[in-house]
N, C-alpha and C positions, 0 to 999 in steps of 0.2 A: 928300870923294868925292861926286861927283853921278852920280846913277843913272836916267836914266830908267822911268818904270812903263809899259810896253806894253797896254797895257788897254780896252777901250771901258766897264768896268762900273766907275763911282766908288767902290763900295760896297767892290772891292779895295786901291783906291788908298788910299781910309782906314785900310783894317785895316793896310799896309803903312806909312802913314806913323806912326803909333800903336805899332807893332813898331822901325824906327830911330830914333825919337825919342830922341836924349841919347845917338845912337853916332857921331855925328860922320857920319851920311849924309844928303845932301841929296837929297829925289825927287824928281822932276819927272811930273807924269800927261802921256805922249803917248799919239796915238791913232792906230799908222802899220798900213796895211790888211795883211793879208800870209794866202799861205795857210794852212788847217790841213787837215794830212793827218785823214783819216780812218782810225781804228787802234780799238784794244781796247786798248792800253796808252798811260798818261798819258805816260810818258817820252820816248816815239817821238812824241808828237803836239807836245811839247816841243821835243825837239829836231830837228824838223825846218822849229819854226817859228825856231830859233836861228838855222840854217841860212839861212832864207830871209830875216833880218833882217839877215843879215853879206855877203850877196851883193849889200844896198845900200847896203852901208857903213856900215852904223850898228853903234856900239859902246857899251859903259857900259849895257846897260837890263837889266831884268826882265820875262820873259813867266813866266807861272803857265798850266798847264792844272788844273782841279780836277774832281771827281767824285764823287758819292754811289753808293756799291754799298751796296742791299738785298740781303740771304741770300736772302729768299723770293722775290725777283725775277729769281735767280738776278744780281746783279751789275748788273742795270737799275737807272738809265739810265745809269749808268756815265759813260765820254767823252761819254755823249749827254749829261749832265746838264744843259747852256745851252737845247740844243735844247727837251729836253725842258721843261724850266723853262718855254720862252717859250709850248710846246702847249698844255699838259694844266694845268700850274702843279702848288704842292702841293695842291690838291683832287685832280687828275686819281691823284697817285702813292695818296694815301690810299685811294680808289675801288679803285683796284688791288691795295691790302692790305687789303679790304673782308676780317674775319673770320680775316686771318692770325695765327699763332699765332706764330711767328719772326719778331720786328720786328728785327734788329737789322741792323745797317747800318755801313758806316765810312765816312767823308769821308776821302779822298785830294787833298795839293794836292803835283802836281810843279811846283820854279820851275828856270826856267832862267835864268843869269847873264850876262853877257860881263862881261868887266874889260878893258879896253886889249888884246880880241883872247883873251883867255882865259875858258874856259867850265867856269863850273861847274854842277851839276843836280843838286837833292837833291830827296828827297820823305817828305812828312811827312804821319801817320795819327791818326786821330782814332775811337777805337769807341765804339759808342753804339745809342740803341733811334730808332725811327720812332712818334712819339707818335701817338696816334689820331687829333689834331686840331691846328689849328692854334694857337701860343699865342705872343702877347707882340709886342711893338713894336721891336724893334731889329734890327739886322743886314740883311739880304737874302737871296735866295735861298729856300733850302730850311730855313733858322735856324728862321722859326718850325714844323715840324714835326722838327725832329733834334733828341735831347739826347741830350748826353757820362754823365747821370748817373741818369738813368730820370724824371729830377722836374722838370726847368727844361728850354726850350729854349735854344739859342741865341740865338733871340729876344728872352731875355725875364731876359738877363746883360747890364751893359755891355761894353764893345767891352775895354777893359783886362782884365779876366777875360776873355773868350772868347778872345783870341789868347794867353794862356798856354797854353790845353787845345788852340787846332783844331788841327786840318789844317795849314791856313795859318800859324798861331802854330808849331807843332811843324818845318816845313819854312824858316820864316825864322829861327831857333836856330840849324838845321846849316847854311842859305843865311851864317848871320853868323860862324860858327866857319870856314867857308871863307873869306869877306873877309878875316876876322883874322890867317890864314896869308898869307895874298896881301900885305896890309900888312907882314907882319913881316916879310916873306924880300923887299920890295921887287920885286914884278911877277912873282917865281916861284913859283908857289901851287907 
């Protein structure tokens, strides 16, 4: 099976090909423009970019929307989190929990599927605290200040451990336990 990755950020396309490696899926990194609604929920912003990638005929890919909600930020940046990522970066978020008592946060990634026209969209959670500072060399995004376990970032794990625990890692398990339906029943998930 080949599956296109819908993506402009590399940094997903690896964690993705690192998760199908040895299941018999082939990725491919495309990079095709297309709108993103703007919403408060990752699923709708999801699927509505499924929507707009099947009204150009493209079938076989994966789009992910992802998201970090802070407690103390009440849920900020949320859907905004690219946005916010490319403003403020994680300096600007730490500034923001300048003295906060409530670090904790979860990463949200919702993926959307198609298979020969059929769709599937799961989403996978990840809780964890908002370190005070930045730490460690790996990953992208918000990795170096998130950790799943109060002591390491995500930054600062390799990429084989970190997509056991994310977001990401957590939503491609039930993205593969749907494939695995699809395959078995022959194109009728």
């Amino acid at each position: 099976m080949k599956l296109s990755i819908i993506t402009s950020n590399p940094g997903k396309v690896e964690e993705y090909r690192h998760c199908f490696d040895g299941l018999g899926v082939e990725t491919v990194h495309t990079k095709i423009p297309y709108d993103e609604v703007q919403s408060s929920e990752l699923e709708e912003v999801v699927g509505k970019g499924m929507y707009e990638l099947k009204k150009k005929s493209i079938s076989n890919f994966i789009i992910d929307d992802s998201g970090l909600f802070i407690n103390c930020l009440e849920g900020f940046p949320g859907v905004w989190s690219a946005y916010v990522q490319k403003t403020i970066g994680n300096g600007g978020v730490l500034k923001l929990m300048d003295g906060a008592a409530d670090r904790s946060a979860v990463f949200k990634c919702c993926i959307g599927c198609n298979i020969d026209g059929n769709d599937i969209i799961v989403t996978g959670t990840c809780g964890g605290t908002i370190l005070e500072e930045s730490r460690g060399t790996e990953g992208f995004g918000y990795d170096p200040i998130f950790s799943h376990n109060g002591t390491e970032s995500f930054a600062e794990i390799p990429i084989g451990e970190k997509n056991k625990i994310s977001h990401r890692g957590h939503a491609v398990s039930l993205l593969m336990e749907e494939i695995k339906k699809y395959l078995i029943y022959d194109g009728k998930p």
